[in-house]
N, C-alpha and C positions, 0 to 999 in steps of 0.2 A: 552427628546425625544430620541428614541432609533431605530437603523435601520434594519428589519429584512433580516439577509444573511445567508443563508441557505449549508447544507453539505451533499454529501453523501459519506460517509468514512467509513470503517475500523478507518483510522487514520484521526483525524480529529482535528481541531482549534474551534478558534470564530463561535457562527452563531449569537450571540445578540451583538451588535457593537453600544459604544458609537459614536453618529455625530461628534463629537469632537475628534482630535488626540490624548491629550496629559491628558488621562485618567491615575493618577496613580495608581489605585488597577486594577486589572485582575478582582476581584469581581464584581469592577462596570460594564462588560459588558457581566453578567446575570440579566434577568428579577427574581427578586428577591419574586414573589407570593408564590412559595413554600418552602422559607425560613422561621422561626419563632426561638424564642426565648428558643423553647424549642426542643433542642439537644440530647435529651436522645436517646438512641438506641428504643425504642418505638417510641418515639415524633420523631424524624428520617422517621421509617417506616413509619407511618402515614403519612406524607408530602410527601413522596415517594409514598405511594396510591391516593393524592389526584391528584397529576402530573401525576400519569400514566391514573385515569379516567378523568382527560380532554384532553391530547396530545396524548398517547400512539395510534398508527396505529390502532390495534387490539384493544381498551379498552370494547367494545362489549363480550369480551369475559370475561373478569374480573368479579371478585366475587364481589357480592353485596357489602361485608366489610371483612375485615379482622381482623385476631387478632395482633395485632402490635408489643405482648410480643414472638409469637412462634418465629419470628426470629433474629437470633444471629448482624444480619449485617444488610446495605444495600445492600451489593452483594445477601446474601441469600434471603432477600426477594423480589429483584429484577429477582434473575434467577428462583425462584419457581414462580413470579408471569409471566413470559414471556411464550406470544402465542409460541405455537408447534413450528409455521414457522419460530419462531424469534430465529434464532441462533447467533443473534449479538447484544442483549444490553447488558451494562456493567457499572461497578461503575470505577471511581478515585477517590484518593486522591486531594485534591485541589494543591498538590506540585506537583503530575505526570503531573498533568494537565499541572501546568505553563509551566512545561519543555517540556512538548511535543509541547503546543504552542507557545514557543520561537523556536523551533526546536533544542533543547539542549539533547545532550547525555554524560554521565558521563565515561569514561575509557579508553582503551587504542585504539578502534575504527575500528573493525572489526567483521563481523560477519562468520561461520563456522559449518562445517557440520563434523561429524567424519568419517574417510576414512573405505572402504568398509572392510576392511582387521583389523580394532579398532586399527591401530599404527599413525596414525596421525591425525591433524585437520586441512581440505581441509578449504582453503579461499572462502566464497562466496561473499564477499564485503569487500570494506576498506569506510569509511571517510576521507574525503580529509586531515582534520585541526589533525585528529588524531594521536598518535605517531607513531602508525605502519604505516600507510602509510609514513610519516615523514622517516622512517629506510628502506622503498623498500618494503613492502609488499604489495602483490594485489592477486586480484582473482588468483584462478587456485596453487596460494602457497600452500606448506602442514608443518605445521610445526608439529616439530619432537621431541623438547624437550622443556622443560620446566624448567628454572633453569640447574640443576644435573638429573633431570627425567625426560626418555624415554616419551613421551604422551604413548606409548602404555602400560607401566604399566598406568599411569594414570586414561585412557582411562578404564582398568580394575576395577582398585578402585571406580568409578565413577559408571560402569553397577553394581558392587558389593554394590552399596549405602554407603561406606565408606568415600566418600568425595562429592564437586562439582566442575566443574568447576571456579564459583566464591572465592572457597575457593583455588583454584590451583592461579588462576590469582593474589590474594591478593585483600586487603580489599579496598573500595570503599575514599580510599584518596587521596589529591591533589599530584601528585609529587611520589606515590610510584610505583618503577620500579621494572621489570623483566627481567633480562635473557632470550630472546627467539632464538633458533635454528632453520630456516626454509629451504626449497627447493622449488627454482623455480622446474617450468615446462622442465627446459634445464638442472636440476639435480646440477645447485648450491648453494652452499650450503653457509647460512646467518647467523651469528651469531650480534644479535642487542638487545640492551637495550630498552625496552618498559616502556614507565612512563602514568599515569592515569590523565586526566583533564579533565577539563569540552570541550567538543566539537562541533562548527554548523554545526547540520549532512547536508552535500550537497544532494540535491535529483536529479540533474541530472549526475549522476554516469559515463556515461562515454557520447561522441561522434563524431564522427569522418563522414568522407563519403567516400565513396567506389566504385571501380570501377566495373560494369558489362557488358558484352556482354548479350544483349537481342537483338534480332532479325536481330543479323550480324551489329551491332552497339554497341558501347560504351556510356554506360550511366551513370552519376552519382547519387549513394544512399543515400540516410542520413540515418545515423544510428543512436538511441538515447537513452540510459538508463535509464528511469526514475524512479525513488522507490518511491516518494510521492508527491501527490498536498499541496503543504504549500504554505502558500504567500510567502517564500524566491524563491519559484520555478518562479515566474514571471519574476525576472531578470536573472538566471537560462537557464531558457529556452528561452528567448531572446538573450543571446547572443549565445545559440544553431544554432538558426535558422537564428542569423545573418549572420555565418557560411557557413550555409548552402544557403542562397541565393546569399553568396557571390562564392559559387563552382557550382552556379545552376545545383541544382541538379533536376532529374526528378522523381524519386521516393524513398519512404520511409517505412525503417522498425523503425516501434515503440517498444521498447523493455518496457515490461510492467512485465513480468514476476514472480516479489517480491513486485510490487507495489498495496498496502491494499487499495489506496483510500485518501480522505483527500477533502480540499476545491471544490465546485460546480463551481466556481469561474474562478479556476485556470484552471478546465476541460473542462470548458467553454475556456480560452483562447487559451490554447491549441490544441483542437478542431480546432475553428477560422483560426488557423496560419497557421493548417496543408490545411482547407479546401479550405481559401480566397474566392475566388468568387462565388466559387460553392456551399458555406451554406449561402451567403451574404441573408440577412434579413428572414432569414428561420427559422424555429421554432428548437432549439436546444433542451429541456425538457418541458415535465408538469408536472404541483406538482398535489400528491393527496394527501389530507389530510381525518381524521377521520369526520365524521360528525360535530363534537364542532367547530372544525377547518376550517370548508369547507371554510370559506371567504377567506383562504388564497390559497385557488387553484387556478393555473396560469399558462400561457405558457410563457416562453423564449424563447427570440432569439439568435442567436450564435451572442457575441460579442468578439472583441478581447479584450477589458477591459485592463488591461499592455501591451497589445501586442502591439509586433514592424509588423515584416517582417512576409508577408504570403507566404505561396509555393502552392497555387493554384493546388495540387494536386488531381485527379480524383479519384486514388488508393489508396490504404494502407494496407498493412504489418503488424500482428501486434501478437508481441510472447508472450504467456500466460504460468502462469499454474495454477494448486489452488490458489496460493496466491494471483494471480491477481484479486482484488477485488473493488465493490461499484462502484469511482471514475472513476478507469480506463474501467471496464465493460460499465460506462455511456460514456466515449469516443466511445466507438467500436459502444456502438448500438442508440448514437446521430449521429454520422455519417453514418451508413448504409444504410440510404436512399436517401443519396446524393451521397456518394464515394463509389466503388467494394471495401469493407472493406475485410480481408481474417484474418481468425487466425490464428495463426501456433503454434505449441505446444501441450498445456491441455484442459480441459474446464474450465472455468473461477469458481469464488466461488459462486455466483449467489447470488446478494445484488443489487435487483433492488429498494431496501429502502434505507433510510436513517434517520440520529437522527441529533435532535439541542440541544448541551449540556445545564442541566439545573442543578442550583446551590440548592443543601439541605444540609444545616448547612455547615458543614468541606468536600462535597466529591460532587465532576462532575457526575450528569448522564447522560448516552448518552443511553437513550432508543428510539425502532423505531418511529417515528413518521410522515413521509410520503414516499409513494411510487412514483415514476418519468416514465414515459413512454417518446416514442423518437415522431419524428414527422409523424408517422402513428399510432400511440398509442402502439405501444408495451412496454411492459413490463415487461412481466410474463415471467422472465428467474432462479424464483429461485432454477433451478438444472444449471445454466450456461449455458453461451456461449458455446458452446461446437466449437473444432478446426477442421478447413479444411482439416488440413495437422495435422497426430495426431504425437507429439514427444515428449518421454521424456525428462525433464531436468534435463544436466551432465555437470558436470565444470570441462573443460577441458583448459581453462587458462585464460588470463586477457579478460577483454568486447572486443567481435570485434574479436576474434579469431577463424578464417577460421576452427576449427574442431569442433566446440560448435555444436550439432545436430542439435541444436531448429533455432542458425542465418542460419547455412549452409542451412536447408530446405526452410527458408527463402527466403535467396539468389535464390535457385532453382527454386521457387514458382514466383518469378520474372520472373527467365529467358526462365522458358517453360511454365510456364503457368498453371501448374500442381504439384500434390505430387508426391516425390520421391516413390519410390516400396519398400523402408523400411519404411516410414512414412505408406504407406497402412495396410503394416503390424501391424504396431502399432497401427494400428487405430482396426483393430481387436479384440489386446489384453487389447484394453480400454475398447471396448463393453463389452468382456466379461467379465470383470474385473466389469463392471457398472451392468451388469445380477445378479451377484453374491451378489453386497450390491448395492442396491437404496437409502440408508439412507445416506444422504450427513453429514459430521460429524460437529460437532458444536465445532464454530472455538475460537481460544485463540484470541480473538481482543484484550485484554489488553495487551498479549504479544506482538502478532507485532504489536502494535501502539508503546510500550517503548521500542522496538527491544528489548527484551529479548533473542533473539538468539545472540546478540550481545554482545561482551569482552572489 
């Protein structure tokens, strides 16, 4: 007996779940139909065709048969065989797989952007359990060397295709360290040995609450980082928000920013805790599935499920930008019919689908398989949420710091009520910027689901 739990991710776990806890293969909790005995890169594609014409969203659109020898992979004949719309199915490995759903990351546990100027590597996240965090490093750091070498040669050899970063950081072993040189924000300057392990990426990244003046009164905000819905996120964000009801706060910014998506679950409880009475027994999603599938169409209600402490809040805050995708998008638009939800930032990546991974031979598919509307039936966001208040994002230091553009409009979006007259602006040169290409790009889900931006 097997229990169907469903996902709409970018990054994503379980959705076929033994009744039982103490399941030991990860295998057994895939419905195993399109598994067979014959693993050949052919015999492969075929099980991969027979899964996509019963589940796939889109299978209406599928070729009659195909030929099983033209493709090299399952990635290839999974991305040649995906609808136009579908800029998000993707193959694993059965080993990416584990590690993404244990929530396990292998290195030294940062991720980073290269500075505007190609002489450093701006911090955009740490891991808690990681070494670099362990030595002082956080958002808004820039480090500056590497070993004996400048990043800014580095940085060079790298756009020259002479090297890569992975081969700068060292190889992917237990235990092997680096030499790194960084600078805060305040211009001091770190010298700290970085070593490689295995790490449980935290997903609620940072939070804290904050004080506002809104309407000649003092109020307090929750502020909350979130990068993924995993099932570690349920304890996570409970002791978030146990936080926060213990500083009774009255309103809240959700920082969603980098976050791809992951468990229906979690987004559900989250939802719940932010919403408490005001989504109590309301319809939180409907499933649509393909015609094969239709019995499995259904509404939910917003349940807290892990959840502890609710904040009964009316409003909500909530900072995007591309990356913000699936999971998180289904927050903002299961809420908007009950709370003044406001975006601030980007327009979101527009993944009003989602996939339920499915086992063929050695490798995870996660192709689409239904689409979710909120509880007036919307849906149809796939160019995105687009933001209230438009702002770019720029890391200008650790989460929570009063100059970051995207919190500060935030904050302001609070206090008056309105966008700043720089965000207006902004908001122009994204229209135009959207005149220019309509074609939303088709995104690396394999990347950020295994942080690939990540050292």
């Amino acid at each position: 007996m097997k229990a169907y739990q469903h996902l709409l991710m970018i990054f994503s776990t379980l959705v076929l779940s033994s009744c039982s806890d103490d399941s030991d293969s990860q295998a057994s909790q895939f419905d195993n139909l399109f598994t067979s005995s014959n693993c050949s890169v052919s015999g492969a594609n075929d099980q991969l065709f027979s899964l996509l014409q019963e589940k796939y969203f889109w299978n209406e659109g599928l070729p009659k048969s195909i030929d099983s020898n033209a493709y090299d992979s399952l990635s290839d004949a999974l991305y040649e065989l995906r609808d136009e719309k579908d800029r998000f199915s993707f193959v694993l490995t059965y080993e990416e797989y584990e590690d993404y759903a244990n929530s396990v990351f292998f290195g030294y546990g940062f991720g980073h952007e290269i500075t505007q100027g190609n002489d450093g590597l701006r911090i955009k996240y740490v891991f808690e359990e990681g070494s670099a965090a362990q030595n002082g490093l956080q958002r808004g750091d820039i480090i500056t060397k590497v070993g004996d070498d400048l990043v800014s040669d580095l940085v060079a050899q790298v756009i020259a295709g002479t090297t890569t970063f992975s081969d700068i950081f060292g190889p992917n072993e237990d235990g092997y360290s680096v030499e790194v040189t960084f600078v805060k924000p305040d211009s001091t300057v770190v010298v700290a040995d970085f070593s490689k392990g295995s790490i449980v990426a935290n997903t609620v990244m940072a939070s804290e609450t904050k004080e506002l003046t809104i309407d000649g009164e003092s109020k307090n905000v929750a502020y909350m980082v979130f990068d993924s819905f995993k099932e570690s996120s349920q304890t996570e964000i409970n002791t978030a928000f146990t936080q926060f009801k213990t500083d009774n706060v009255d309103e809240m910014i959700l920082d969603l920013r980098y976050n791809g998506g992951g468990l229906i679950s979690v987004a559900n409880q989250l939802s719940s805790q932010i919403g408490g009475y005001n989504v109590e027994d309301e319809i939180f999603l409907s499933y649509q599935f393909n015609e094969n599938q239709s019995s499995k169409n259904e509404s939910i209600l917003f349940s807290l499920g892990q959840g502890i402490e609710q904040l009964n809040l009316d409003k909500l805050v909530v900072l995007t930008t591309e990356s913000s995708c699936s999971a998180s998008e289904l927050v903002i638009n299961a809420l908007d019919p009950f709370l003044d939800v406001t975006i601030v930032g980007d327009t979101t990546c527009g993944k009003p689908i989602g996939m339920s991974p499915e086992l063929v031979c050695d490798h995870v598919i996660y192709a689409i398989n239904f689409q979710t509307m909120n509880a007036v039936g919307f849906g149809d966001y796939f160019d995105g949420l687009p933001a209230t208040c438009s702002v770019a994002d720029e890391v200008t230091g650790n989460w929570g710091d009063d100059n970051d553009p995207i919190l500060a409009e935030g904050l302001n979006y609070l206090a008056t009520g309105q966008c700043s007259a720089s965000s207006a602006s902004s908001k122009l040169l994204n229209q135009n910027k959207n005149q220019k290409s309509t074609i939303r790009k088709d995104l690396s889900i394999k990347d950020m689901m295994l942080h690939k931006d990540a050292i």
